[in-house]
C-alpha positions as protocol buffer text, in pm:
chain_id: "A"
residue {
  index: 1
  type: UNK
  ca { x: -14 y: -1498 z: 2417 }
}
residue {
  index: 2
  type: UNK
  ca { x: -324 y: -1576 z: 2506 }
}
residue {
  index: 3
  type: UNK
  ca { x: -516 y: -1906 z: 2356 }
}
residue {
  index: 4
  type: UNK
  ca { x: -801 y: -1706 z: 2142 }
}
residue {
  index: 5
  type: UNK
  ca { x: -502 y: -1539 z: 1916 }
}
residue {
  index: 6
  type: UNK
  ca { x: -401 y: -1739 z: 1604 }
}
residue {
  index: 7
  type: UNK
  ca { x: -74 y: -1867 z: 1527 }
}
residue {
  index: 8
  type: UNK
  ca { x: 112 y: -1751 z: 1305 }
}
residue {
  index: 9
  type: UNK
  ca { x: 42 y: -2103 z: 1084 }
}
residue {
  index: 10
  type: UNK
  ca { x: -344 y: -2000 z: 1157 }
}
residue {
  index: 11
  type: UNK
  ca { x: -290 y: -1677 z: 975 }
}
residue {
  index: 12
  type: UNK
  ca { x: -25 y: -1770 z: 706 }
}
residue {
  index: 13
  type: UNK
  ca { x: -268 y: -2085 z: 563 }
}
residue {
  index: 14
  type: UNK
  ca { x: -604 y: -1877 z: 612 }
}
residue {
  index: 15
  type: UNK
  ca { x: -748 y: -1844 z: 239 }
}
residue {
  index: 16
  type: UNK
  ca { x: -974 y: -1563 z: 328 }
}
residue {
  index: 17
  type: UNK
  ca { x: -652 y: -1310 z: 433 }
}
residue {
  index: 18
  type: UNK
  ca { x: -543 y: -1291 z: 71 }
}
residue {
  index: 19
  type: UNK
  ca { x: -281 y: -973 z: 92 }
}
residue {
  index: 20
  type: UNK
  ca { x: -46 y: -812 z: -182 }
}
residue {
  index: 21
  type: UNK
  ca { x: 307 y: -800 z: -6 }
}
residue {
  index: 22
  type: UNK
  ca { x: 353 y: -501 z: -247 }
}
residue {
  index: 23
  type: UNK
  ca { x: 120 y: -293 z: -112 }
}
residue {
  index: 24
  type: UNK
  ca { x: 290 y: -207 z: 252 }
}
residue {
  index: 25
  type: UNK
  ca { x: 574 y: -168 z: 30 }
}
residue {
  index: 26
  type: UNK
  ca { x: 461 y: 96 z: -191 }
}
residue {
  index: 27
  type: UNK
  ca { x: 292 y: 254 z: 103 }
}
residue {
  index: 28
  type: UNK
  ca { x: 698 y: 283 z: 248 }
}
residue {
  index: 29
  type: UNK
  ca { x: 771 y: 386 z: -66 }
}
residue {
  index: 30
  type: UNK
  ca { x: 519 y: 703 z: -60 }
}
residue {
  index: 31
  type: UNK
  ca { x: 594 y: 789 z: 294 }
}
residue {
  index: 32
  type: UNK
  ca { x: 951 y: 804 z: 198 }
}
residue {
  index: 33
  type: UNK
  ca { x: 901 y: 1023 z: -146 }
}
residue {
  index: 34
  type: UNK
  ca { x: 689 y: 1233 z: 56 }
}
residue {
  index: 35
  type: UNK
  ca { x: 905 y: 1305 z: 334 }
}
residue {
  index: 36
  type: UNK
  ca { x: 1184 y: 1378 z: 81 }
}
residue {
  index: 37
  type: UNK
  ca { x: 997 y: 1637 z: -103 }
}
residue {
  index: 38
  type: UNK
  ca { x: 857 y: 1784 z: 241 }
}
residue {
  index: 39
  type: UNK
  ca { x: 1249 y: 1845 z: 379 }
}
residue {
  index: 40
  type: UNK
  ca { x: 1313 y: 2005 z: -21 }
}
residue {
  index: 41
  type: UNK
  ca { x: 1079 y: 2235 z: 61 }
}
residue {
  index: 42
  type: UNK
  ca { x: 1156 y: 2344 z: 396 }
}
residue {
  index: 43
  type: UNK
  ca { x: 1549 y: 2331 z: 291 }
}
residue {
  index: 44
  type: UNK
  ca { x: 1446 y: 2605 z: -17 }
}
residue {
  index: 45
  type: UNK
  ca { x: 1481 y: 2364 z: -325 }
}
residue {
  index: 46
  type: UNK
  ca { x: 1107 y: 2354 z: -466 }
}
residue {
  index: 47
  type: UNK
  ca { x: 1227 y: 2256 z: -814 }
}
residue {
  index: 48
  type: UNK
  ca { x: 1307 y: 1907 z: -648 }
}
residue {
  index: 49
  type: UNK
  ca { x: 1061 y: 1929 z: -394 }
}
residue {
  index: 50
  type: UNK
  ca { x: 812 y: 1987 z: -666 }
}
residue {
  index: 51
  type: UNK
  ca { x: 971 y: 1699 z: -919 }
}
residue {
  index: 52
  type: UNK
  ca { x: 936 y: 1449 z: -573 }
}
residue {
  index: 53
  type: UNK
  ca { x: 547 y: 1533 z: -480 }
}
residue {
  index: 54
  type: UNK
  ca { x: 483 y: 1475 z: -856 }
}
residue {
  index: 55
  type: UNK
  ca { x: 677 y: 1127 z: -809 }
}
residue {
  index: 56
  type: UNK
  ca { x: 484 y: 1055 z: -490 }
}
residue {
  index: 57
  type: UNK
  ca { x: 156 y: 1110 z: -650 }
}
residue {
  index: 58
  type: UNK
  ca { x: 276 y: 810 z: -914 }
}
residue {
  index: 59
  type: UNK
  ca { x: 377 y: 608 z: -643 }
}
residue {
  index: 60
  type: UNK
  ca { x: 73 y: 657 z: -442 }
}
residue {
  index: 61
  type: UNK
  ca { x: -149 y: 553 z: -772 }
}
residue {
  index: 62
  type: UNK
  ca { x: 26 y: 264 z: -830 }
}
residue {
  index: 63
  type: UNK
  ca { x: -17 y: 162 z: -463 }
}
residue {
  index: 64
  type: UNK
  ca { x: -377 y: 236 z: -499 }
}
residue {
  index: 65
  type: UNK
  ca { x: -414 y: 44 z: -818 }
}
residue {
  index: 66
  type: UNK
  ca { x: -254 y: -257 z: -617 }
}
residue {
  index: 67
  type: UNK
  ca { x: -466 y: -227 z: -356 }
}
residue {
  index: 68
  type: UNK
  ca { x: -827 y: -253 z: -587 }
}
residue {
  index: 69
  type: UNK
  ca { x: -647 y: -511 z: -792 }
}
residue {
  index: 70
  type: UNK
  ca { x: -544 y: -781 z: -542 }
}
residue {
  index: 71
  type: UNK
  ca { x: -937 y: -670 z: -367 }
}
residue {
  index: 72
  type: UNK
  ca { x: -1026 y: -738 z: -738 }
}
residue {
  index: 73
  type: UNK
  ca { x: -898 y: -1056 z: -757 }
}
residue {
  index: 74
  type: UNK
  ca { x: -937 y: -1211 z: -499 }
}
residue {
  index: 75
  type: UNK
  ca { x: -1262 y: -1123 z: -373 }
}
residue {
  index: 76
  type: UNK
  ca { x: -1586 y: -1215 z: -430 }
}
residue {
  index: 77
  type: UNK
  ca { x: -1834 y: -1061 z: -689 }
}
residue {
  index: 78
  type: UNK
  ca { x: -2160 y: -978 z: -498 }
}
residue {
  index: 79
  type: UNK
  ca { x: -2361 y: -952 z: -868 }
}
residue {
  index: 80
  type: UNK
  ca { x: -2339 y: -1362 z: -912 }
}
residue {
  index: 81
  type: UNK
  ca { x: -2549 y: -1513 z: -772 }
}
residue {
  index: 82
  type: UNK
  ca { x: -2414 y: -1856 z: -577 }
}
Protein backbone atom coordinates (compact mmCIF):
# COMPACT_ATOMS: atom_id res chain seq x y z
CA UNK A 1 0.00 0.00 0.00
CA UNK A 2 1.29 2.89 -1.02
CA UNK A 3 1.13 6.27 1.29
CA UNK A 4 -1.40 8.40 -1.11
CA UNK A 5 -4.27 5.53 -0.50
CA UNK A 6 -6.56 6.12 2.53
CA UNK A 7 -7.03 3.93 5.34
CA UNK A 8 -9.61 2.26 5.85
CA UNK A 9 -10.42 4.80 9.10
CA UNK A 10 -9.87 7.64 6.25
CA UNK A 11 -12.72 6.20 4.30
CA UNK A 12 -15.07 4.80 7.06
CA UNK A 13 -15.19 8.56 8.99
CA UNK A 14 -15.25 10.57 5.55
CA UNK A 15 -18.77 12.48 5.66
CA UNK A 16 -18.78 13.13 2.00
CA UNK A 17 -18.86 9.00 1.07
CA UNK A 18 -22.38 8.72 2.43
CA UNK A 19 -23.43 5.03 0.91
CA UNK A 20 -26.69 2.85 1.42
CA UNK A 21 -25.29 -0.69 2.45
CA UNK A 22 -28.61 -1.84 0.82
CA UNK A 23 -27.92 -0.93 -2.38
CA UNK A 24 -24.92 -3.55 -3.34
CA UNK A 25 -27.29 -5.76 -1.73
CA UNK A 26 -30.21 -5.39 -3.85
CA UNK A 27 -27.91 -5.18 -6.79
CA UNK A 28 -26.88 -9.20 -5.57
CA UNK A 29 -30.23 -9.61 -5.21
CA UNK A 30 -31.12 -8.71 -9.06
CA UNK A 31 -28.14 -10.47 -10.43
CA UNK A 32 -29.31 -13.49 -8.64
CA UNK A 33 -33.25 -13.25 -9.74
CA UNK A 34 -31.96 -12.66 -13.06
CA UNK A 35 -29.74 -15.45 -13.44
CA UNK A 36 -32.52 -17.70 -12.06
CA UNK A 37 -35.03 -16.74 -14.58
CA UNK A 38 -32.24 -16.83 -17.43
CA UNK A 39 -31.38 -20.84 -16.52
CA UNK A 40 -35.72 -21.24 -16.44
CA UNK A 41 -35.61 -20.30 -19.69
CA UNK A 42 -32.90 -22.14 -21.20
CA UNK A 43 -34.06 -25.34 -18.98
CA UNK A 44 -37.83 -24.92 -20.89
CA UNK A 45 -39.91 -23.59 -17.84
CA UNK A 46 -40.97 -19.94 -19.08
CA UNK A 47 -43.96 -19.87 -16.72
CA UNK A 48 -41.25 -19.47 -13.88
CA UNK A 49 -38.80 -17.92 -15.92
CA UNK A 50 -41.40 -15.39 -16.79
CA UNK A 51 -42.87 -15.07 -12.92
CA UNK A 52 -38.75 -14.44 -11.95
CA UNK A 53 -37.93 -11.54 -14.72
CA UNK A 54 -41.22 -9.95 -13.47
CA UNK A 55 -39.69 -10.31 -9.78
CA UNK A 56 -36.34 -8.97 -10.97
CA UNK A 57 -37.84 -5.96 -12.49
CA UNK A 58 -39.35 -5.23 -8.67
CA UNK A 59 -36.17 -5.85 -7.27
CA UNK A 60 -34.28 -3.78 -9.65
CA UNK A 61 -36.88 -0.69 -8.88
CA UNK A 62 -36.53 -0.92 -5.48
CA UNK A 63 -32.71 -0.88 -5.85
CA UNK A 64 -33.09 2.08 -8.04
CA UNK A 65 -35.40 3.87 -5.70
CA UNK A 66 -32.57 3.29 -2.99
CA UNK A 67 -30.10 4.50 -4.96
CA UNK A 68 -31.97 8.28 -5.75
CA UNK A 69 -33.09 8.19 -2.18
CA UNK A 70 -29.88 7.88 -0.13
CA UNK A 71 -28.40 10.53 -3.38
CA UNK A 72 -31.58 12.38 -2.17
CA UNK A 73 -30.74 12.60 1.15
CA UNK A 74 -27.77 13.06 1.54
CA UNK A 75 -26.70 15.31 -1.05
CA UNK A 76 -26.72 18.67 -1.62
CA UNK A 77 -29.54 20.77 -3.32
CA UNK A 78 -27.85 22.91 -6.07
CA UNK A 79 -31.29 25.36 -6.18
CA UNK A 80 -30.29 26.96 -2.50
CA UNK A 81 -28.34 29.15 -2.60
CA UNK A 82 -25.40 28.97 0.36
Amino acid sequence: MGSSEPSLEELLEDKKRKRNPLVPLGALITAGVLTAGLISFRQGNSHLGQKLMRARVVVQGATVALMVGTAYYYGENPWLSK
